[in-house]
N, C-alpha and C positions, 0 to 999 in steps of 0.2 A: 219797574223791572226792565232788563234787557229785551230791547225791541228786536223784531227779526231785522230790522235793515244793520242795528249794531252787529247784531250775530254774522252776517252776509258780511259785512266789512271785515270783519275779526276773519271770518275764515277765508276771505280773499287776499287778504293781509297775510294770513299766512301760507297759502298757496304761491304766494308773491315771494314770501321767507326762501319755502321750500326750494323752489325752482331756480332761486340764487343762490342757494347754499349747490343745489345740487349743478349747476353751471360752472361752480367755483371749484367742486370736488373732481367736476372734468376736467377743466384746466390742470388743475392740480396732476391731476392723472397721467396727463399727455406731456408732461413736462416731466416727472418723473420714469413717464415711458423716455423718453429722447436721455436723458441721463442713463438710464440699464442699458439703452441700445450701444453710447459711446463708451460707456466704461466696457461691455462686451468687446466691442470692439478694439479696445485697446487691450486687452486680454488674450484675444487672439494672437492680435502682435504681438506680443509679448514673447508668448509660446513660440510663435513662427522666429524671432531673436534666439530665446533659449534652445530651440532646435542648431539652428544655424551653428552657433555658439559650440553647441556639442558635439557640431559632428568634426568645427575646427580643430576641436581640445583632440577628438581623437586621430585625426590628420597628424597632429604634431606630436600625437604621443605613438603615431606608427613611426614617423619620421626620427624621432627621437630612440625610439629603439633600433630602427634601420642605424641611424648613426651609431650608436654604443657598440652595436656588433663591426660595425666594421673599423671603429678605433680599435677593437679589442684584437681585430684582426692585424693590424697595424702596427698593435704592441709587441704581438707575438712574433711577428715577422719581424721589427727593430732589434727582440732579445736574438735571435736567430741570424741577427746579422752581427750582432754582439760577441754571441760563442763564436764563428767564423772570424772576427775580427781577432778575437782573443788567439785563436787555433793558430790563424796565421802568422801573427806577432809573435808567440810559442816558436816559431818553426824557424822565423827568418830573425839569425844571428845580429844580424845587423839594424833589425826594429828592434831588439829585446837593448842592443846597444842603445840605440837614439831613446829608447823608453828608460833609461836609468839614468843615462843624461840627464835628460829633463824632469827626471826627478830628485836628483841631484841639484838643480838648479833651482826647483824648489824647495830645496834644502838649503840654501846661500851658497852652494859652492860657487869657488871662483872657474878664472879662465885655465889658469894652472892644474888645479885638481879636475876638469875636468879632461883633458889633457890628456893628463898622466892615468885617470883610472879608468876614462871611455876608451884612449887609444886612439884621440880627435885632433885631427890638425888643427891647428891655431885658429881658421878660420871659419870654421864649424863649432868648433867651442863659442865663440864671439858671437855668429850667427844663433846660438840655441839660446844664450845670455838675454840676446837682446827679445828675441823670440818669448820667453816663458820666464825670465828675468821678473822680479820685484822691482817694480818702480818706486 
């Protein structure tokens, strides 16, 4: 039968098993720790990127509406210089001339017809030709 010095061998043997398995499961452990610590860590960053990120997005999305409001102001002020423009052109006989001229011109009239129906010296007719003329 099984002598006690086999039995003592067999259970030092495996005392020997145990205490390498369990060496190895520390390792295992501490290696696994170092892994959760750097992936945390890169998590953080992450976050600390994704913050950063968001508070540009809304930097640019103030800035972006500071700009809209004041194109829009911009616009408003242009049409407003547009009706004045218009009012004025309205009033002064002599734009409302030059303004049919040169629409005449972009109609092909000649040097002749314009002339004769703006009531343009020769050299003002010539001048608007070449001015707003079709090349």
């Amino acid at each position: 039968m099984i002598t006690e010095q086999v039995l003592i061998a067999i259970a030092l043997a495996f005392v020997v098993f145990v205490v390498g398995l369990v060496l190895f499961l520390h390792k295992q452990s501490e290696k696994l720790q170092i892994k959760v610590e750097a992936l945390t860590l890169l998590v953080k960053d992450g976050d600390k990127q994704r913050e950063a990120v968001k508070r540009e997005l809304q930097e640019l999305r103030s800035g972006t509406i500071g700009v809209g409001r004041r194109v829009l102001e911009l616009e408003k002020k242009l049409q407003q210089q547009d009706v004045k423009l218009d009012e004025a052109s309205q009033q002064d006989p002599q734009a409302k001339l030059y303004s049919r001229a040169m629409k005449m011109v972009g109609l092909g009239a000649g040097i002749d017809e314009l002339m004769h129906e703006c009531e343009l010296p020769k050299a003002e007719a010539e001048l608007l030709l070449r001015l707003h003329g079709k090349n």
